[in-house]
OpenMM code with the backbone's topology and positions (N, CA, C; nanometers):
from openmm import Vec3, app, unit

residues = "UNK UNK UNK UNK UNK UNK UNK UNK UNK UNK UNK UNK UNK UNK UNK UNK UNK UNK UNK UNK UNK UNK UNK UNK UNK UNK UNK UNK UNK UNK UNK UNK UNK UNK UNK UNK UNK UNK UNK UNK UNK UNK UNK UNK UNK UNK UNK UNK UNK UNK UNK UNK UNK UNK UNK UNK UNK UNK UNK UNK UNK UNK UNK UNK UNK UNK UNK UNK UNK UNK UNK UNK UNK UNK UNK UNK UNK UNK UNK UNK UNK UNK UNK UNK UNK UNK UNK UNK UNK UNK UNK UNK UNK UNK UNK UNK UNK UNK UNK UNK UNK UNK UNK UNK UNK UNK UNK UNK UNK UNK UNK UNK UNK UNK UNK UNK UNK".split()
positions = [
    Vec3(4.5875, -1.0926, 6.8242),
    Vec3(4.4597, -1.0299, 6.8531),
    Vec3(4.3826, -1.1085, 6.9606),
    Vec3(4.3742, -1.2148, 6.9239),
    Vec3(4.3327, -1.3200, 7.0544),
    Vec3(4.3464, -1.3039, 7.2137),
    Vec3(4.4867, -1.2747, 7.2464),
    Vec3(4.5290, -1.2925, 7.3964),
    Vec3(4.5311, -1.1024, 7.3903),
    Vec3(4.4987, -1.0324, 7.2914),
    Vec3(4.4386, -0.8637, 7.2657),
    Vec3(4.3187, -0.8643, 7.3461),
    Vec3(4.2213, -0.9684, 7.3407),
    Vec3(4.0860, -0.9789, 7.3724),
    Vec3(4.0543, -1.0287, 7.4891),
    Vec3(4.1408, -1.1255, 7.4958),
    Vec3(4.1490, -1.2001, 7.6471),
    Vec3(4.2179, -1.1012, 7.7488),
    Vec3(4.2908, -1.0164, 7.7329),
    Vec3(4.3239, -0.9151, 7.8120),
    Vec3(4.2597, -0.8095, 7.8527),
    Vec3(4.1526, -0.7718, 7.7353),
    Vec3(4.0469, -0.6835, 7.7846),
    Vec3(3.9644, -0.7421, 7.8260),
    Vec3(3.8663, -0.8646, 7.8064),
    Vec3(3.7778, -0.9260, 7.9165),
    Vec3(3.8612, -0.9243, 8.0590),
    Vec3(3.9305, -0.9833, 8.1013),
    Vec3(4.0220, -1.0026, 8.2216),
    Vec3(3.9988, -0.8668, 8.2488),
    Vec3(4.0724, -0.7638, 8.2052),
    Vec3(4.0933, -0.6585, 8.2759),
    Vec3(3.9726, -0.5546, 8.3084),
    Vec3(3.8561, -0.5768, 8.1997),
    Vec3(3.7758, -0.5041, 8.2343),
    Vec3(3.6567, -0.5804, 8.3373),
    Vec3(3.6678, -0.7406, 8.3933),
    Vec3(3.6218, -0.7430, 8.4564),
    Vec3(3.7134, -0.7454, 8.5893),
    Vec3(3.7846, -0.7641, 8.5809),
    Vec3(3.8750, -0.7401, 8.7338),
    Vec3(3.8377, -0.5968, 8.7783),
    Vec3(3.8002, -0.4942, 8.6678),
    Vec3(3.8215, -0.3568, 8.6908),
    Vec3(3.6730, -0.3325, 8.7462),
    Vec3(3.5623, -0.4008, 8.6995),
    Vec3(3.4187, -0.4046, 8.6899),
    Vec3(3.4021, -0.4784, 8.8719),
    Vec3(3.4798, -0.5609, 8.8900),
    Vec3(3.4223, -0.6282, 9.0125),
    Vec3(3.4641, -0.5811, 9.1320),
    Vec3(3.6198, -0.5150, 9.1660),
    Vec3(3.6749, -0.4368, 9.2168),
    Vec3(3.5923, -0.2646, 9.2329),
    Vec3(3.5388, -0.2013, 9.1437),
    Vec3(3.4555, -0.1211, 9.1964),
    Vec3(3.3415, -0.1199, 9.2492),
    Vec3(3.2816, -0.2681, 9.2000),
    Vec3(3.1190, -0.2680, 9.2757),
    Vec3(3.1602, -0.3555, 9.3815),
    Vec3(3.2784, -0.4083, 9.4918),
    Vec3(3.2943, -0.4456, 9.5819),
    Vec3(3.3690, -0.3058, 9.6711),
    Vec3(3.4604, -0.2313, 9.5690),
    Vec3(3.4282, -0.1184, 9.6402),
    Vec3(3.3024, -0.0131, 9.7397),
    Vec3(3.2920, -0.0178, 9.6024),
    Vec3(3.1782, 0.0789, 9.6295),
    Vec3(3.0419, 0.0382, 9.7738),
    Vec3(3.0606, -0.1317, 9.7264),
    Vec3(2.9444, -0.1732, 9.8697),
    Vec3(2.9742, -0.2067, 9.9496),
    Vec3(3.1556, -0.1714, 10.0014),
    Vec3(3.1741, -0.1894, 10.1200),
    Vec3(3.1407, -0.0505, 10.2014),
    Vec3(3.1952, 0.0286, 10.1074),
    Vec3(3.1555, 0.1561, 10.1516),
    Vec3(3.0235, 0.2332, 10.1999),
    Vec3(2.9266, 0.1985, 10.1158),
    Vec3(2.8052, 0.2516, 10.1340),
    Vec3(2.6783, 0.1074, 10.1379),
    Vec3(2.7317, 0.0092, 10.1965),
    Vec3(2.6274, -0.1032, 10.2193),
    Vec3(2.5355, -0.1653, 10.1390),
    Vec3(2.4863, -0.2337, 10.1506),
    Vec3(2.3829, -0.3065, 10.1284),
    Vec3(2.2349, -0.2278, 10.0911),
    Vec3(2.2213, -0.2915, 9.9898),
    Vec3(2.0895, -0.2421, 9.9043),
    Vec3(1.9602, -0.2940, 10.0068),
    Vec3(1.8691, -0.2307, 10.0032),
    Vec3(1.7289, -0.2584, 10.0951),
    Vec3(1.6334, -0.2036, 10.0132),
    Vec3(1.6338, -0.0838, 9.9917),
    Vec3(1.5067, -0.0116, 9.9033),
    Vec3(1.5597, -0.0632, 9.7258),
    Vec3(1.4021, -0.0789, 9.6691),
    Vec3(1.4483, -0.1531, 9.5292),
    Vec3(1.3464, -0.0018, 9.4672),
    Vec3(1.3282, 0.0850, 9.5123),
    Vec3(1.2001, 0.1483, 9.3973),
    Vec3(1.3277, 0.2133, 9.3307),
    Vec3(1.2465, 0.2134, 9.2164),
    Vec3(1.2846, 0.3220, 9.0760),
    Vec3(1.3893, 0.4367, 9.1215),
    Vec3(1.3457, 0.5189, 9.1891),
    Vec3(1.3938, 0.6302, 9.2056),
    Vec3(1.5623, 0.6039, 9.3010),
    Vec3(1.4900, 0.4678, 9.3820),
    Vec3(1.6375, 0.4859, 9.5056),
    Vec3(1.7332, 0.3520, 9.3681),
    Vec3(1.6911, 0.2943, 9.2652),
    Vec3(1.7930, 0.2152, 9.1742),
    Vec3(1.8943, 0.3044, 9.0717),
    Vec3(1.8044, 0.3671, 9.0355),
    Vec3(1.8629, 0.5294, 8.9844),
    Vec3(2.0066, 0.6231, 9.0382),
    Vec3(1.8763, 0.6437, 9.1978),
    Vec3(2.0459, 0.6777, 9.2925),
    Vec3(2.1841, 0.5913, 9.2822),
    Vec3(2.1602, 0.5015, 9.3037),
    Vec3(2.2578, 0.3985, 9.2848),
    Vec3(2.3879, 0.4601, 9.1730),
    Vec3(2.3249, 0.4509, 9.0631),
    Vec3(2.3734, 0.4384, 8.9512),
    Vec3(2.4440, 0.5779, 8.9472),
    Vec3(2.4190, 0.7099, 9.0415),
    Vec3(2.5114, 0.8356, 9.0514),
    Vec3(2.5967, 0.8480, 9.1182),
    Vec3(2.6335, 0.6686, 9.1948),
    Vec3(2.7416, 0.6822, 9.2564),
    Vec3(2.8642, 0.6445, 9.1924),
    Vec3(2.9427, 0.7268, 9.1201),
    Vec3(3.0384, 0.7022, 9.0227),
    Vec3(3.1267, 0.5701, 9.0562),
    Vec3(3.1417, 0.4717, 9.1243),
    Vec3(3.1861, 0.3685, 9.1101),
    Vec3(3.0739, 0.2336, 9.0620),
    Vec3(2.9890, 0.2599, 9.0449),
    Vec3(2.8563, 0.1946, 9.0479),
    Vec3(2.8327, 0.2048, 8.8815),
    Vec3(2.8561, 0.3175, 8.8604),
    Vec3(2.8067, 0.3412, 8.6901),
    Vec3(2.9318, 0.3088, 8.6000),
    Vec3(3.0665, 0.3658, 8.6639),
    Vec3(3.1825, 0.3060, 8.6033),
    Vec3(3.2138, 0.1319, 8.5955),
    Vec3(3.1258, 0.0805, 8.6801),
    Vec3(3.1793, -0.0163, 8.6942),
    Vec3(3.0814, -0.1286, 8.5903),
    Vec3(2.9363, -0.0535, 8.5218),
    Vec3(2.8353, -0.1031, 8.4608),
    Vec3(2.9550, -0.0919, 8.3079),
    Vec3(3.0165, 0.0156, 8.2850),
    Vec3(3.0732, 0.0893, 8.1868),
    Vec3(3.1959, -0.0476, 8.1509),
    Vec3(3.2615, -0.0707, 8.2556),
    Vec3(3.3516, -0.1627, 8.2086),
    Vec3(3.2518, -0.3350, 8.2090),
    Vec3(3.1432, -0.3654, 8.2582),
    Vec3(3.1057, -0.5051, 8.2528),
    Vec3(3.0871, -0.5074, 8.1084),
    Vec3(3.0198, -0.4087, 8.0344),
    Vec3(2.9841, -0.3893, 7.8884),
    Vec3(3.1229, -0.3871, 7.7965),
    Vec3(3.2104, -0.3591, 7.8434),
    Vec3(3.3507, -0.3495, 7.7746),
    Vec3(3.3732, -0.5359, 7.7531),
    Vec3(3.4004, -0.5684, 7.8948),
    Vec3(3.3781, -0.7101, 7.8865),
    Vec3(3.3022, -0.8127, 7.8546),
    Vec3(3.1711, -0.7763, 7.8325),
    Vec3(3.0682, -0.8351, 7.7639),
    Vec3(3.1391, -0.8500, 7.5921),
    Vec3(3.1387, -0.7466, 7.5489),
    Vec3(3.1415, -0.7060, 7.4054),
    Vec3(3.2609, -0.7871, 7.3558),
    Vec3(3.4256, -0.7456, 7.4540),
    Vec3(3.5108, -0.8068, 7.4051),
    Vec3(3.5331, -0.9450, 7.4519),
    Vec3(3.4781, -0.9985, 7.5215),
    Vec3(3.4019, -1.1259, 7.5124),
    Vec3(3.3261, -1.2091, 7.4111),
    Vec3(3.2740, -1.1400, 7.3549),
    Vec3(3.1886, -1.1710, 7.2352),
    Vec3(3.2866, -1.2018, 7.0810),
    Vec3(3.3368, -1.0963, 7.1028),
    Vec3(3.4315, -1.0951, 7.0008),
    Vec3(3.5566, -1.1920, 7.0077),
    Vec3(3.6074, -1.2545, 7.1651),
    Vec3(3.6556, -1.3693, 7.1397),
    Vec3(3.5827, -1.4468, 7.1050),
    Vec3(3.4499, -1.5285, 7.1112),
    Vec3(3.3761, -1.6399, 7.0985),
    Vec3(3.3793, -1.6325, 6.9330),
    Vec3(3.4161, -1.5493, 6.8990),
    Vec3(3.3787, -1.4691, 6.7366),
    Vec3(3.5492, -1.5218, 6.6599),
    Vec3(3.6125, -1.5308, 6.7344),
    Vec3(3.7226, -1.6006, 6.6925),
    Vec3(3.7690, -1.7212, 6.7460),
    Vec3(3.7704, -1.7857, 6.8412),
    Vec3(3.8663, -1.8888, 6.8954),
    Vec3(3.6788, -1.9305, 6.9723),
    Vec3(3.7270, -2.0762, 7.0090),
    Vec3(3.6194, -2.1695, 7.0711),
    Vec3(3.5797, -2.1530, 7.1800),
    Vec3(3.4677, -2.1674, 7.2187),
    Vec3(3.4511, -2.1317, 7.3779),
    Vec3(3.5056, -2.2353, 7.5104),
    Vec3(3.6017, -2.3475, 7.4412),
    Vec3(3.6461, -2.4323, 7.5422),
    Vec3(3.7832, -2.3378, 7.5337),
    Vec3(3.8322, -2.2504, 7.5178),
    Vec3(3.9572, -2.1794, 7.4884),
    Vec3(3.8933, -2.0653, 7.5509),
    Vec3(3.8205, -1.9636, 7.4947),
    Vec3(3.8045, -1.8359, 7.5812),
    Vec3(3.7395, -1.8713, 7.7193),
    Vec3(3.6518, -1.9386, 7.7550),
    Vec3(3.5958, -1.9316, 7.9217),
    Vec3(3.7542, -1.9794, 8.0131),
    Vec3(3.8415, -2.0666, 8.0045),
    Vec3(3.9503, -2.0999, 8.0959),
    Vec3(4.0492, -2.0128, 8.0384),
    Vec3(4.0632, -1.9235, 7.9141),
    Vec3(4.1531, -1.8135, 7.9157),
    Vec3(4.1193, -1.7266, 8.0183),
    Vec3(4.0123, -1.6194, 8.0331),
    Vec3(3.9448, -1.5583, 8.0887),
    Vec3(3.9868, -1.5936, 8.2245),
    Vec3(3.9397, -1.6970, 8.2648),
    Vec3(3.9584, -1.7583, 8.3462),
    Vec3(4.0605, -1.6701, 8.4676),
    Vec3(4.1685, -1.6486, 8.4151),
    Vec3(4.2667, -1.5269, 8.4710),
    Vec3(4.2129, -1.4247, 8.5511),
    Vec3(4.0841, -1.3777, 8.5327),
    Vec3(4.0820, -1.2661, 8.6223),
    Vec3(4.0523, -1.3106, 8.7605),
    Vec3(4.0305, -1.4872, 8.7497),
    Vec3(4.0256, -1.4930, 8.8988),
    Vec3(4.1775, -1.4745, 8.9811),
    Vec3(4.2830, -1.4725, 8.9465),
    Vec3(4.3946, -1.4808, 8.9831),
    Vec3(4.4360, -1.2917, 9.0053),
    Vec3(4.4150, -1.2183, 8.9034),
    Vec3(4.3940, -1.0913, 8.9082),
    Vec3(4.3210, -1.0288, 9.0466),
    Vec3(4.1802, -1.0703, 9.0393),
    Vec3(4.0907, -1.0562, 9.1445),
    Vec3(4.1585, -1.1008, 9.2936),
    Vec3(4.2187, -1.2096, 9.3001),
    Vec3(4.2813, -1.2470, 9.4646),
    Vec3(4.3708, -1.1543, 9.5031),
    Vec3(4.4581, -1.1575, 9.3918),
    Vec3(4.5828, -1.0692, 9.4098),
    Vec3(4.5322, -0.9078, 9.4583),
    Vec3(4.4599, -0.8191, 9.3801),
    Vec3(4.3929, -0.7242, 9.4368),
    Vec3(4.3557, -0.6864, 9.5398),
    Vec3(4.2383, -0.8095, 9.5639),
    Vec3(4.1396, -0.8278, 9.6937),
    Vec3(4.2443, -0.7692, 9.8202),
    Vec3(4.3085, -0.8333, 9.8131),
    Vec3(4.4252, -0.8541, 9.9049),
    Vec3(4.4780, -0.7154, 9.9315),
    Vec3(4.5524, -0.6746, 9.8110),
    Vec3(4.6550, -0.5767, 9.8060),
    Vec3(4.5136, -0.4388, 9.8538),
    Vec3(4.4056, -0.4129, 9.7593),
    Vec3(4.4026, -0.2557, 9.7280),
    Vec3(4.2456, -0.2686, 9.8444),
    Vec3(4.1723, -0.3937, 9.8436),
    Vec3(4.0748, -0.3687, 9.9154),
    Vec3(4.1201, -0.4055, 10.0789),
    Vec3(4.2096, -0.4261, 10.0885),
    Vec3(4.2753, -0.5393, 10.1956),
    Vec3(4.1566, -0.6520, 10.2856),
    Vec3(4.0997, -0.7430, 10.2120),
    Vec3(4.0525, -0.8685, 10.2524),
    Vec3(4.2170, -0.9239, 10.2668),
    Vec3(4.1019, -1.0431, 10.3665),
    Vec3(4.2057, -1.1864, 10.4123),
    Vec3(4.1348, -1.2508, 10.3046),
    Vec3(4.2828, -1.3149, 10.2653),
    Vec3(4.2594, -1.4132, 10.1690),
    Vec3(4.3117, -1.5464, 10.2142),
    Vec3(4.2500, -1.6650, 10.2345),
    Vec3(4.3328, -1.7592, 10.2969),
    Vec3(4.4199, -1.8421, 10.1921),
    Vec3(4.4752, -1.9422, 10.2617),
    Vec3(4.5760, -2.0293, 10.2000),
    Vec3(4.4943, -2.0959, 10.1051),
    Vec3(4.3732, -2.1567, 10.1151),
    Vec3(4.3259, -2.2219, 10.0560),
    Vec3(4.2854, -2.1421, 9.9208),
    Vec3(4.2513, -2.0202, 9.9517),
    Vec3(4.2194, -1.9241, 9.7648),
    Vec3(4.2926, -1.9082, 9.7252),
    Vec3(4.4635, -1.9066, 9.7929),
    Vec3(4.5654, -1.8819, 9.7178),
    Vec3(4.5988, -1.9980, 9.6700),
    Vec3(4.6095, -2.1013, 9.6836),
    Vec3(4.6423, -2.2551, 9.6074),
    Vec3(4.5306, -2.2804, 9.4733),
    Vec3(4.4097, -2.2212, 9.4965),
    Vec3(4.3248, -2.2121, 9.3864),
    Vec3(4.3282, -2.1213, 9.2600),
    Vec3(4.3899, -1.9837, 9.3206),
    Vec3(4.4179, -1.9040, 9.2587),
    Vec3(4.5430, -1.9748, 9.1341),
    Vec3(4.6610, -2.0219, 9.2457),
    Vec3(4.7711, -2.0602, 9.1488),
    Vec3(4.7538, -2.1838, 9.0692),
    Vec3(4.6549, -2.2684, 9.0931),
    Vec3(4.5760, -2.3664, 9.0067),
    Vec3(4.5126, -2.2883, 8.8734),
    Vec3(4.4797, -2.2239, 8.8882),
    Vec3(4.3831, -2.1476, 8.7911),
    Vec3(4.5317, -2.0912, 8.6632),
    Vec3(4.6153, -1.9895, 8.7626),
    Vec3(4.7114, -1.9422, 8.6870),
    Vec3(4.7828, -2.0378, 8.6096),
    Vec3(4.7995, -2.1705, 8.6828),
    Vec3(4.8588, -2.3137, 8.5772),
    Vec3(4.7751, -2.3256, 8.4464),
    Vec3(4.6412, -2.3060, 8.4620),
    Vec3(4.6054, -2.3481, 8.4055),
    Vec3(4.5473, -2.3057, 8.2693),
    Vec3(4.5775, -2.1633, 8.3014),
    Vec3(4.5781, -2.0366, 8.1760),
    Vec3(4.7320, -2.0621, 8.1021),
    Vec3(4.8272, -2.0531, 8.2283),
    Vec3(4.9852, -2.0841, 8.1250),
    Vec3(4.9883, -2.2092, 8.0584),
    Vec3(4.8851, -2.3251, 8.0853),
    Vec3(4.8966, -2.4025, 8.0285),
    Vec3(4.8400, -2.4364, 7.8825),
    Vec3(4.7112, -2.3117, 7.8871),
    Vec3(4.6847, -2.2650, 7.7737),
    Vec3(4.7256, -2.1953, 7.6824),
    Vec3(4.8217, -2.1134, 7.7263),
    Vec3(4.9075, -2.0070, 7.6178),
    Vec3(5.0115, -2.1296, 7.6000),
    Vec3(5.0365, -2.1962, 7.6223),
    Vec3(5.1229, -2.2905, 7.5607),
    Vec3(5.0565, -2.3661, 7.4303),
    Vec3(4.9420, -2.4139, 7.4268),
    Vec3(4.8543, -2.4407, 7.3262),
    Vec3(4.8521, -2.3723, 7.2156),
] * unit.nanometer
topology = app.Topology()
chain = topology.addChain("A")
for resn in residues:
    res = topology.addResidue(resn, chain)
    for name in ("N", "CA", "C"):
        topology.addAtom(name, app.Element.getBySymbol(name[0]), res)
């Protein structure tokens, strides 16, 4: 159930950060803050889907801290930064340099080094 939970945080924020970097490459940068234009925002279906999964990850987040220690779930988790590069790359096509990829595979050591635990 554990690495059950750690898979849905990971995935629902990889899924959560990937649409709101979508979405603002596409349609820019926020300027107007009133009520009505924050609202708009939120009818742009990658914008509201992407509120939909942070809450997925919030929750099943919670529910790891609810079982296993938080020196164990924050560097499990930890994974979606490795998720996130790999993506970036592939579906948004950013440059990713050498240097995020050596960090990235630092990170991935360091989750396998936790499922070994």
């Amino acid at each position: 159930m554990t690495w059950l939970l750690v898979a849905a945080v990971v995935g629902s924020t990889v899924a959560c950060d990937l649409l709101q970097s979508w979405d603002m490459k596409r349609h820019g940068e926020v300027h107007d803050f009133r009520p009505s234009r924050i609202a708009a925002l939120f009818a742009r279906w990658p914008l509201a889907l992407s509120v939909v999964f942070m809450a997925i990850s919030f929750f099943a987040f919670l529910s790891l801290l609810a079982r296993e220690d938080l020196s164990f779930a924050v560097p499990a988790t930890a994974a979606s930064l490795v998720l996130e590069t790999l993506l970036a790359q592939w579906i948004l096509k950013e440059n990713v340099s050498v240097r995020r990829w050596a960090g990235a595979l630092m990170v991935a050591a360091g989750v396998a080094l936790l499922a070994r635990s």
